[in-house]
Each structure stands twice: as C-alpha cells, then as structure tokens.
N, C-alpha and C positions, 0 to 999 in steps of 0.2 A: 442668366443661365443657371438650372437646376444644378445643383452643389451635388448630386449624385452623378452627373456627366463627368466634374472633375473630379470625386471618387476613383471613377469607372476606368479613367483615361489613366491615370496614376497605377491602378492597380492591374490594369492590362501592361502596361510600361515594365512595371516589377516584373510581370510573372513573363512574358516575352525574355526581357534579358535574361532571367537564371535559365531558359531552356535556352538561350544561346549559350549561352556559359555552357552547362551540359553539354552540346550537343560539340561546339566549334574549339573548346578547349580541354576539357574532362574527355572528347570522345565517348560518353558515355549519354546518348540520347534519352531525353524522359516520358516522352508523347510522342505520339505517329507525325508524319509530315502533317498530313491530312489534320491534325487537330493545330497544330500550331499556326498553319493558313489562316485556319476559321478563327484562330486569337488574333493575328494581324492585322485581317480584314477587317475586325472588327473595328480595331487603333485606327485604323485608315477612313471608315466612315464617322466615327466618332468625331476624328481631326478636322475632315472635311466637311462636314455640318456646321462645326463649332473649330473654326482656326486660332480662334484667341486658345483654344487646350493645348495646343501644338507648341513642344519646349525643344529647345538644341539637341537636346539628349534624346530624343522620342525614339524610337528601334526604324520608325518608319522614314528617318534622316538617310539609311542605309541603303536606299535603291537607287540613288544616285539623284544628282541634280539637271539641270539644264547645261548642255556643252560650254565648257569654258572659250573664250578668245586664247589665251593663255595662260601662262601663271605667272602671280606676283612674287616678286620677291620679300623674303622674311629673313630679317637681322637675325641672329641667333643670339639673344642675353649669353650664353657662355659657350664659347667655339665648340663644334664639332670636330675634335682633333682626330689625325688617325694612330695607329700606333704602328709603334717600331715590327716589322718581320724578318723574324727570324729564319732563313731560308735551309740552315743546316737542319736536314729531316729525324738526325740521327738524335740522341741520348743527350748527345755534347752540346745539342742547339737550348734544351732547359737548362744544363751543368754551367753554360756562359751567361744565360739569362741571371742566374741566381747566386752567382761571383759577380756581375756587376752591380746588383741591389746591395750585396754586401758591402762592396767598394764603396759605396757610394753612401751606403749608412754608417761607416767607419767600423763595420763588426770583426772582429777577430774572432780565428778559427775556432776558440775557446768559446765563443760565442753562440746560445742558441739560434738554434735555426728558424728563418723569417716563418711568419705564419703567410701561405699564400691561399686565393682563391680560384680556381683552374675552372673553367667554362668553354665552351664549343664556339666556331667562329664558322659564322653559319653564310652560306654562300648566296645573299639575296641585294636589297636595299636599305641603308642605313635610314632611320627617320626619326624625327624628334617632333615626342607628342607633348603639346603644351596643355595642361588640368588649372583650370581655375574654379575656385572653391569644389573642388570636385568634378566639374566637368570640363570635356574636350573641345575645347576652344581652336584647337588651332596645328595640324601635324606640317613638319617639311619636311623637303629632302637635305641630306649634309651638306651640299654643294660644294662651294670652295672651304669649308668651314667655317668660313666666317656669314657668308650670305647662303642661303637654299633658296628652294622653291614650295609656293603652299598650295598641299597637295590635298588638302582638308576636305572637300567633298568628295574624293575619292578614297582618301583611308576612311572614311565613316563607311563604305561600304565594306568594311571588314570584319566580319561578326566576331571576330577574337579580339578583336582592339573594344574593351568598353568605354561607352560612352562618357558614361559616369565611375567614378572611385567606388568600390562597397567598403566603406569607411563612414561612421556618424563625424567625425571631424577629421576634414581633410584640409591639408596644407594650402594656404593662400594660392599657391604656386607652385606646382609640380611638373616637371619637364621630365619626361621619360622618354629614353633612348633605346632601340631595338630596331631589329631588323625582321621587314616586310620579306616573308620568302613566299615560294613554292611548293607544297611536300610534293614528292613523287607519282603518288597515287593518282592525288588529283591532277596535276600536271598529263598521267597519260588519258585519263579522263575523260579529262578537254578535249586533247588532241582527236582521244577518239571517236568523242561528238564532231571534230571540226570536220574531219575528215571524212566521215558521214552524211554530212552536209556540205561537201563539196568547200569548205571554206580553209583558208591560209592555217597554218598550224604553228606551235612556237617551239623555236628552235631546243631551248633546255629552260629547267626549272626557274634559271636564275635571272634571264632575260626579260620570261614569263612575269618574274612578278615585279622587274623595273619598266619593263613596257606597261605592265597595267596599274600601276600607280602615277606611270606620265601621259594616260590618256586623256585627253581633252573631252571627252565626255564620257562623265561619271557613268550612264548606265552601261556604258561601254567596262568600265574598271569593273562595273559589282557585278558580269559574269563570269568574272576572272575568280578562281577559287585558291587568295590568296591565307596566308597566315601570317601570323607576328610573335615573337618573343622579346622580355626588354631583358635588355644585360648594363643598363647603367641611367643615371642619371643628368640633368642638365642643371638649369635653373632650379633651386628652391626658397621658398617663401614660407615661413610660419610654418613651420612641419616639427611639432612640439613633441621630445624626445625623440627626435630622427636618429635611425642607427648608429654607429660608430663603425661600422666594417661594412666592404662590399656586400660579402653573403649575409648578413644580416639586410643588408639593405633588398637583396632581390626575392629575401621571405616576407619583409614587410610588401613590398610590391604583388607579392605575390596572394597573400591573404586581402590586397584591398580587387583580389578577381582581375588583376593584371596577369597575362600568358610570360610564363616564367620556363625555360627548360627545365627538365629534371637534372640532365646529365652535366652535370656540377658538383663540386667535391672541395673542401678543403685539406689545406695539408699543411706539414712542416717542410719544408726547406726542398734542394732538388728532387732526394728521393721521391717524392711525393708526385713532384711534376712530371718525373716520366713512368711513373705507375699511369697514372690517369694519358699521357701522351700513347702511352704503349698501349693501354684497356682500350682506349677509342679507334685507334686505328686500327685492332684486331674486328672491331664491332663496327666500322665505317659504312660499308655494306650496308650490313643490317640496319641501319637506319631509317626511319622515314623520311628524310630531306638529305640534301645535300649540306657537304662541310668541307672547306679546303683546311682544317686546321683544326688548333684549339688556343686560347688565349690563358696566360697567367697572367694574375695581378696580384699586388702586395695587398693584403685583404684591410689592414687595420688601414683607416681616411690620416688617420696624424702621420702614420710613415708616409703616406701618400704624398700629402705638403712636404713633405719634409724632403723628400725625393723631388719634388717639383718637374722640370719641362726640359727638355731639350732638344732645340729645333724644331718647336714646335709640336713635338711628342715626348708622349709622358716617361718618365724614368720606370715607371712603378709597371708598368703591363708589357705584355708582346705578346705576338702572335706566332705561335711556333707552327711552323707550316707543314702539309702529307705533301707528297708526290702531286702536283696535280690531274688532273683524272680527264680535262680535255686540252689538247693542241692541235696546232694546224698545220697540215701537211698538202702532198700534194699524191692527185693518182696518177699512179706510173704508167697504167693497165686493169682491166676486170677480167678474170678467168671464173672457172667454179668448180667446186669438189663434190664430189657426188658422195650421199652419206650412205646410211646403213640401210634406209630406206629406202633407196632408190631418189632421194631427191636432189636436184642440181641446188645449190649454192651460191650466187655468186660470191665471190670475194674481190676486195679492191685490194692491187701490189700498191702499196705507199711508198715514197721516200720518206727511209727512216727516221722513227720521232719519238723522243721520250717522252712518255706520255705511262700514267698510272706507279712510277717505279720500275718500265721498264722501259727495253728500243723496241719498236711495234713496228711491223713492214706491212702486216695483212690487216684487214678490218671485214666483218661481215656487210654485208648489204642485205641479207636475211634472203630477199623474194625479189621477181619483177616487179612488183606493186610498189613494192620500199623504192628500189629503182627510179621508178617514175615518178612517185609521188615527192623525193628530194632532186630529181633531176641530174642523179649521179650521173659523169663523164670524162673521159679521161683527158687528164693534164688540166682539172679543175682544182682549185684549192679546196679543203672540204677539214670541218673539226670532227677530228678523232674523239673519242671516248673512250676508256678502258676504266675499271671500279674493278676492283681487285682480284677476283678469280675469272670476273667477268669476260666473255670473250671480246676482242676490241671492235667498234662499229662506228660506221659512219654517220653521225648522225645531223649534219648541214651541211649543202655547197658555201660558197662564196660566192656568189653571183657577178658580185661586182671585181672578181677577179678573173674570173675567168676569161681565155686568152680569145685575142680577137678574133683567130681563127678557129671558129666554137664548132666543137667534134663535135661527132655525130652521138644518134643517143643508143645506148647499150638493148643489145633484145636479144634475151637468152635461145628463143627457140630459132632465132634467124642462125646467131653466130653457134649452137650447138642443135642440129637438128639431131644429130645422134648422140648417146653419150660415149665421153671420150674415154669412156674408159670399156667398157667391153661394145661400141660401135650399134649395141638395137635403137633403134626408134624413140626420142624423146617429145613428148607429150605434156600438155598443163589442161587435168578437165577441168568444166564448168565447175565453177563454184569455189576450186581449191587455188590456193595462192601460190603451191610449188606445181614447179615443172619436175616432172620426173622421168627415168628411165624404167622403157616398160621389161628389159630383160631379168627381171628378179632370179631365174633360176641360175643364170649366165654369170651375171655383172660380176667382176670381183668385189666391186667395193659393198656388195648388197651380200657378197658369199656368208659371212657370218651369221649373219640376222636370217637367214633364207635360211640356213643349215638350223639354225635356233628354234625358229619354227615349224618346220618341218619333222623336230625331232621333238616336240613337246605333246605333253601329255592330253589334248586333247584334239591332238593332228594324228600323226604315226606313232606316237607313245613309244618312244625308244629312250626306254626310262637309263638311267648314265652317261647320257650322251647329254653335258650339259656344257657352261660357258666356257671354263677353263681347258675342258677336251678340244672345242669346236676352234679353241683359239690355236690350242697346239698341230690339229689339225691342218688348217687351212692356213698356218705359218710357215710348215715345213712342207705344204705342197700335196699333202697325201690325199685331200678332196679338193676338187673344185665345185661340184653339183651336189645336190644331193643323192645322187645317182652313184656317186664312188663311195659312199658311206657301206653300200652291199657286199662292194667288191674289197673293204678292209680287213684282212685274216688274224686270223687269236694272236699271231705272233708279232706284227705290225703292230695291235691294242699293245701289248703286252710291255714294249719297246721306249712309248711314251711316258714321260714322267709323272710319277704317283700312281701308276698303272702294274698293280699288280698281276700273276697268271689267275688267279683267279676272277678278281674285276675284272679283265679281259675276256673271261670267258665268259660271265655273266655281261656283259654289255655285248658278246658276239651272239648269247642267246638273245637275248632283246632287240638287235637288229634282226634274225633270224625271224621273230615271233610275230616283228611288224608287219612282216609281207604279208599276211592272211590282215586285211583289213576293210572300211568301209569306202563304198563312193563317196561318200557326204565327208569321210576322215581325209580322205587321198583329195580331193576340191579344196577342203581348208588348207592340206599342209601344203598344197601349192604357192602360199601365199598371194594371189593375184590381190591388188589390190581393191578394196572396201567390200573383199567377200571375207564374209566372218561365217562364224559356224552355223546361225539359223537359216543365211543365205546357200551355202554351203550344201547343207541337207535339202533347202528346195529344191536346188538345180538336180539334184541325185534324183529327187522324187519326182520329177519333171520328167528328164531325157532318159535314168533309168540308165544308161551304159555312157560310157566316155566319149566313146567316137560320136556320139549325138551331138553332147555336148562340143567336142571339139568343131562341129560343123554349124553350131546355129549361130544366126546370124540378129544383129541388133533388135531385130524386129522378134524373130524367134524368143530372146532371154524376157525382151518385155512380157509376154505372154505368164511369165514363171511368179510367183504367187513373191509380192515386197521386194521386187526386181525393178528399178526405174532406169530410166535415161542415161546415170553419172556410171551405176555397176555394171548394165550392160556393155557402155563402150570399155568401162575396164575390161572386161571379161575378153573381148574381143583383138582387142591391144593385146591382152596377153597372149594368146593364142595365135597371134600373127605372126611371135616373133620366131622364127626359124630355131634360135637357139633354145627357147623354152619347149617345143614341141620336142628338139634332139631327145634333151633332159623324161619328159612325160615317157619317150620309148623307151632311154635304156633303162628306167625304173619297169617299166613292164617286163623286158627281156629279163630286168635282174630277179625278175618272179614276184613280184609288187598285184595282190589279185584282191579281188572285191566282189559281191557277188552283184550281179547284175540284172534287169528287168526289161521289160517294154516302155517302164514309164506310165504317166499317171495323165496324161494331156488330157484324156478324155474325161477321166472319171479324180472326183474329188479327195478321193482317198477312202479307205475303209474305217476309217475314223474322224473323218471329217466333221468338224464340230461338236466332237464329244470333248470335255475337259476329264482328264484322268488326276490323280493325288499318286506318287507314291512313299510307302512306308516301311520303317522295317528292314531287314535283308532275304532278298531272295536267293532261294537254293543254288542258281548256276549263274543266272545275270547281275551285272554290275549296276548300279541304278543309271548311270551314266547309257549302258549297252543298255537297258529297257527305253532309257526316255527316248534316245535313236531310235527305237523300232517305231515309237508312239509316236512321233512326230514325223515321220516316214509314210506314216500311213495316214497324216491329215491329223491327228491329231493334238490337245493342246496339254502340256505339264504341267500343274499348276502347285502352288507350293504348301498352301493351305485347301479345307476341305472346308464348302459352304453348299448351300442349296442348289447352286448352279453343277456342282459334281456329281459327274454321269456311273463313274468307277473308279474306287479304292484299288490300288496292288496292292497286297498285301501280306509280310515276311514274315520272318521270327523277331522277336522282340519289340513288334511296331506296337506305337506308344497311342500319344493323345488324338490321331488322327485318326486309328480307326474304332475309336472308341466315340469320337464324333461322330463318323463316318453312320457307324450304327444306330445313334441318336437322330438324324438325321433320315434314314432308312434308305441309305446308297447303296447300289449293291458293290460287293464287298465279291477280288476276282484274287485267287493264288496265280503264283508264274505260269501254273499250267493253263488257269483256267484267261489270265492272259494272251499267250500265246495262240490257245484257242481263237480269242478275239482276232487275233491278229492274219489268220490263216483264211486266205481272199476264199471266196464263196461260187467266183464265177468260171472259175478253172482258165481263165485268161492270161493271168500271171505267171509269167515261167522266169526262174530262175536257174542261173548257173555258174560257173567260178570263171574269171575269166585271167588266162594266163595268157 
C-alpha cells in the first residue's frame, strides 16, 4: 500500500477531529456541513479500499456499529462511588458541609479556611472513559459501583467524547469520569423532528441521554444528539507530573481536548460555597442543560486521603441540592383559561406537589395537539415540571399507571363549544394549534388587548389611551367594548389615577379627533383575527363601505387581492358573532365615520402597478395618510428608488432619494401634483362620509 494513503488517512483523521472539537465542544464551527461530509467521505472510502488504514480512533468509529445481543459487564479498577446529598436547599446545607471537613481534618476556628472546588451536578448519565496510551478503549456505565455496563460502541458515537488525548505523552492509563447528558436545545430538536415524523418522542433531557447510551444498536445511540463533561477521575497509570488538586486536575483534562464545564470556581471555605450555590441557582434557567444541583469538593488530592470514605462515600465532596424541578402528581381535572388573545388554554387542576420550590396545583397543557400528542386524562399520573419563573406543565403521562378504568380523552372544542367566558362561538382554524373565541370585541378576558388595539397608532390612533389607562379602565368597570371608550367624559378621565384636567382633556380631544377616520383604519382596529393592516386596506379597497363588507360571504373575501381560505373564514367568524356586530353599531351611532366608495371589484385601481418612493415632508399629509391613499388606489410603497420607480413624492427637506430619483429620470410629483394622480378620471367614484 502506497505510504501516501496512510499520509492521507492520518491527516483526514487530524483535521475531521479539530472540526469536531470546534464544532461539538467550542460551539464554535469552522467549515460549512457541506465541507466536512466531503472530508468524511473521503476517510470512509479511503478505509474501505484499504481496511488495514482503519485505527480504533478513526472519526468514522462514530456512526455506530452492528446491534448488540447486549451488554457486557466491566469490573471498574477503582469504584464508581456516589456522594453524599445534601438535601437542605438553604445556606446552612454548604455552612454543614464545611463544619464537617473541618471536623474531620481536626482544624480549629483559628484555622484557615479549607481550599474547596465547587462544580455543577449535571442531571444525565454517570460514565467512566477508560484511555490507553492515549486512546479510548473502553466507556461504561456506573452500575452498582463496583460492576457497570460497556457501553463503548455507543459513546464513540459522541463527537465531544475524543477518541484520542491531544497530548504528545499520555498516561499509560487514564480513566475519566463525566456525565453523558442532554442540552436542551437539541433535546427539543429531536423531539421536533420526532414528531414530524410521526415517531415516539423523549420524555425529558435526562432520560434522553440514558436511553440512548443503553441502546442496543449503536446507530440507533448516534442519532441521539448527546454531550459529555468529565468532572473527575478513575484509574491512573503513568501520568508523569499528574496534578495535585481537583481543579488543577480538570484544566489538565481539559487542554488534552477533553469537554470540561466552564461553570466551576474555587474558593476558601463556606463563604465561597454559597456565593457559587446562590450565582447558580439565580442562573439555572439560563442554562443550556439541565442541573439538579452543584457539587463541592476539598480541591487539594492529600486532604482527600486524608478525609477518606464513609460508607462507601467520600468524606471530601457533596452534593448540595436546588428544589427539584420535576415530580409526579396526579390530574384532578382539565378546564381552560382564555387569554388576551382570545385563545382557550387548557389547564390541568393537580393534586398538590412541590415541585420547582414551590406547591403547584395547575400546569399548562399549552394546545390540543400537546393534549393528544402526551395523551393527557384525568386521574392519570403525569411528571410535572416547573424551572423557575417558568409556568408549570405537563410534560409525560404514566402509562403504566393509569387507572383501569381509562377516562375518556380531553377535546376542547366538544367540552367548550363556546367560550366560557363571554358565551360566542369557539373555533380552531386550519393550520393554527389554538382554539380560540371568536368574540374579540365582547369577550372580557380579550377586553384589554382589543381596547389596546383598537386605540393604537395605526388603528384609531387615540394617542394617551395606553396600557396603564386601558387597565384602570376596564378594572373599575368604566369600558367594556370599545364602544364605551366615546361615551367617557373630561370628568370621569380626569378622576382616574395620574390623570390630570388637563391630560384628560387632551386624551378627550383625541378620542374626539378618532371618529373622523379611514375604512382600512376602522377593519384593522377591529382586530378580527389574521387581518393586519395590508389586508385591512384591501378589504376597504374591495367592498369600499362596511355594510358590503359586513355581508360577503367566504367566497366573496376570496375574490379580494392576498385574501385566502384561513382570513376569509376569520373574517366571517367574526361577523357572525352577535355581539361583535352590537359593538361595530354603537361605534357608528357614537359617530365613528370613514369616507366611503363603490369599491374597486371591477377595476384594478388607479394605481395599479405603479411603485411610488416617498420622501421628505409634505405640506398637509402624513406620509403614513399618503401611503393609505397610494395603496387604496392599487398602488405599491416602496422604500428605496430604483429603475422600476414610476413616481417620486416629493417634500421639504427630501434627501438622497430624490436626487436619485433625478439621476435616474423618474418623474418627480409634489402632494399637489399627487393628489392630482390620485383623483379617478372616470367620474364613477363617489364618495361620502358615512354617519
């Protein structure tokens, strides 16, 4: 065999493992996918040509081997012990921790404070990776401590675990200890490929990555997108100048390209231990993986011995525990809350569970989809979740508890065909995961959020009507619709807290100033669902008067220009509901007017297809109230000026556009000579104010 094959094969080997390094540890990628394939592929036909080039270490070990019968058992040279936990969550659980080290070393209070090393106690699978002359011979699980399981063709498919040491002399024998987890990200990931694919999903992260290290067929583990961190040692052999202290010891681990966490610290004595206890659990959350804890340990190896073992756990470390963040409860009941949106909720009532630091009774179930897809039901056992601000959720039955007489399964829109909070019509269209109520002007629990929009600045523009009004508002009773918002007087404003006579009077003129407004303004501030403001202004340009719009029918809205299947039946939903139509009149009675047309059905607009720029400030309109007219009439706004721009507007002070504009040789139109534009040619168009 040509000695440039095993060149070739070596130096694909190197440069594969640093871009896993980069990419599975560093997080910091150094080549596209698309080029690292083409380097694997390579290794893989190389190998397969020539098998004698194929070494234990190759990158290409990592796609996993032929299914196991099962697994063998492996002795451990030096136990897998566990350590002591600590269950007091408080201060006092590291203050005891580090009064018994002292005890136990004979120090008096006169005595400096132990040097400790404080690390993360990561919620996965324990593993012990056995390195001969450098390379990975051999991973298992902890087992009883004394015997595990070898799990070796399936941790090789772990692109953070390396193959080999990046060390010129490595220890005879090196046994490194760490735990196989989960992060978060990819855990939901998975899920949401699994789910995609119709296929079984995993329950939480930590399951996740002891189920896929005790798969019986490896290619089964290396889709699993596990990680690894070491935090200790096992066996060693010949390891010339080996540390003397813990953290010393997981920096050397860590420069030979072994996955080391960052969030580790040293310290002097208790102080220390609850700085880093207290800094991690404000930061647990934000994490990328999960942690039920953090571990202290006496950092220098001689007080270690020296402290030795008790009952089988070490004197020198513990695990100081959070709250845990999942238990198991049972469902009492599903009911649902309807949000600000209009959308139903389910919720599950629990029998009470401490869970996260607190007693939890509710938990989200999010959607019906979540519903069905965990097979939530009542008086099923199911693990809670809570993570610290987090709201609590369901997130797995118990199958195998569930009571023999198996209830029936939960369907929002059977058991709430209406919602239960103001009684319209509840609905789930195509494509969306919530069920909603379609009373938006009506609903209480939607009164806010309707009022919010309704009164913002590119709805009815009722400029001081914002969050803190809308709450004091609709707290104390004084609106229900936004139809009472008209009928509010100076002196009522005035009454309200932080509500000066003045501010009162200036937000009585601004309710006052909104009634003169547009069709396309008065559609959006409606809020009907998934009609935004471009949709908005077609429907105006379309039907041209309200009553049109209030009358057409699914087929009709399809007709209307970026109108499909999901907006029309919105559109439609809304208008059925008794109580939003109430709302539509007494805003007309309260003198709510818009100027109104015949509509555009026939004819494409008077601007149809032309792109406009505008620039500058023009003398009477807002550019907001221009781009309205321009896209009213069919036409498009565009934000830059290129070749395709038919007409410039153009103000006072307008800058680099129409000096384009000019370069270019667009004609170049003032608001007069706009408006001009805008003024229909076929005397068809009639307009009037409608009160």
């Amino acid at each position: 065999m040509p000695s440039g094959f095993l060149a070739r094969a070596a130096a694909l080997r190197r440069e594969i493992e640093r871009h896993n390094y980069a990419y599975y540890v560093l997080d910091a990628p150094t080549i596209p996918d698309a080029e690292y394939d083409r380097l694997f592929r390579e290794l893989q036909a190389l190998e397969a040509e020539h098998p004698e080039l194929a070494t234990p270490d190759s990158p290409t070990r990592r796609v996993g081997g032929k299914p196991l019968g099962g697994f063998a058992s492996v002795r451990h040279a030096v136990p897998m012990l566990s350590i002591r936990t600590e269950t007091d969550t408080e201060a006092s659980g590291a203050q005891a921790f580090d009064a018994r080290v002292r005890k136990e070393l004979g120090l008096a209070d006169s005595d400096p404070p132990v040097d400790y090393a404080a690390e993360l106690k990561f919620d996965g699978l324990a593993i012990n990776l056995r390195y001969e002359q450098g390379v990975l011979v051999q991973a298992a699980t902890r087992g009883d401590g004394e015997t595990g399981e070898d799990v070796t063709q399936n941790v090789r498919t772990i692109h953070a675990i390396p193959l080999h040491l990046k060390t010129g002399s490595p220890p005879a024998v090196l046994e490194v200890r760490g735990e196989v987890f989960m992060r978060r990200d990819d855990f939901e990931r998975y899920n949401a490929k699994q789910r995609e694919a119709g296929k079984p999903t995993l329950v939480n992260p930590r399951n996740g990555a002891a189920g896929s290290i005790r798969q019986l067929d490896p290619k089964l583990a290396a889709q699993r997108p596990l990680s690894f961190f070491a935090y200790g040692l096992g066996e060693v052999q010949g390891w010339k100048q080996a540390p003397l202290t813990h953290s010393a010891t997981l920096d050397a681990l860590e420069k030979m390209e072994i996955p080391v966490c960052g969030e580790r610290v040293t310290g002097q004595g208790a102080a220390a231990l609850i700085a880093f206890h207290d800094d991690i659990a404000a930061r647990r959350d934000q994490l990328p993986f999960d942690i039920d804890g953090v571990v202290y340990k006496v950092n220098r190896f001689d007080l270690q011995r020296e402290l030795g073992f008790v009952t089988r756990e070490p004197r020198w470390a513990v695990a100081h525990k959070y709250p845990a963040q999942e238990q198991m409860t049972t469902v009492l009941g599903i009911e649902v809350q309807v949000g600000r949106t209009g959308a139903l909720t389910p919720v599950a009532r629990l029998a009470p569970v401490f869970v996260g630091g607190v007693t939890v009774t509710n938990a989200t179930l999010h959607n019906q989809d979540e519903i069905d897809r965990k097979d939530v039901r009542v008086g099923d056992t199911v693990i809670v979740r809570r993570a610290g601000d987090v709201i609590p959720e369901v997130v797995a039955v118990m199958l195998d508890r569930r009571p023999t007489s198996e209830p029936s399964r939960f369907n929002i829109l059977q058991r709430y065909p209406v919602c239960p909070e103001c009684g319209s019509h509840v609905v789930r269209l195509e494509g969306e995961a919530a069920a909603r109520c379609t009373g938006g002007l009506y609903c209480p629990a939607q009164r806010k959020q309707a009022l919010l929009h309704f009164a913002g600045r590119r709805a009815m523009d009722i400029e001081g009507l914002g969050d803190k009004l809308v709450d004091q508002l609709v707290d104390l009773g004084l609106v229900h619709t936004p139809a009472d918002v008209y009928g509010l007087s100076q002196e009522t404003l005035a009454s309200l807290e932080r509500m000066a006579e003045k501010s009162a009077a200036n937000l009585r003129a601004a309710i006052e100033a909104s009634k003169a407004t547009t069709l396309a303004r008065f559609i959006f501030a409606l809020g009907i669902r998934n009609v935004g403001e471009a949709t908005a202004r077609d429907l105006a340009l379309y039907f041209g008067s309200l009553d049109k719009l209030l009358a057409a029918t699914e087929t009709d809205l399809l007709a209307v220009r970026d109108v499909g299947p999901i907006v029309a039946q919105s559109i439609v939903q809304f208008f059925a509901e008794p109580h939003n139509i109430e709302v539509v009149k007494r805003l007309r009675d309260a003198g709510v007017r818009w100027l109104e047309s015949t509509g555009v059905q026939q004819s494409a607009g008077i601007l149809a297809g032309k792109t406009l720029v505008l620039t500058g400030t023009l003398p009477t309109l807002t550019r907001d109230a221009a781009k309205e007219m321009i896209e009213a009439a069919g036409g498009k706004v565009a934000g830059s000026v290129s070749k395709k721009t038919d007409y410039v507007v153009a103000g006072e002070e307008a800058g680099s556009k129409l000096a384009k504009a000019q370069e270019l040789g667009v004609t170049i139109l003032d608001e007069a000579g706009l408006l001009a534009l805008l003024e229909p040619d076929d005397g068809n168009a009639q307009h009037r104010f409608d009160f």
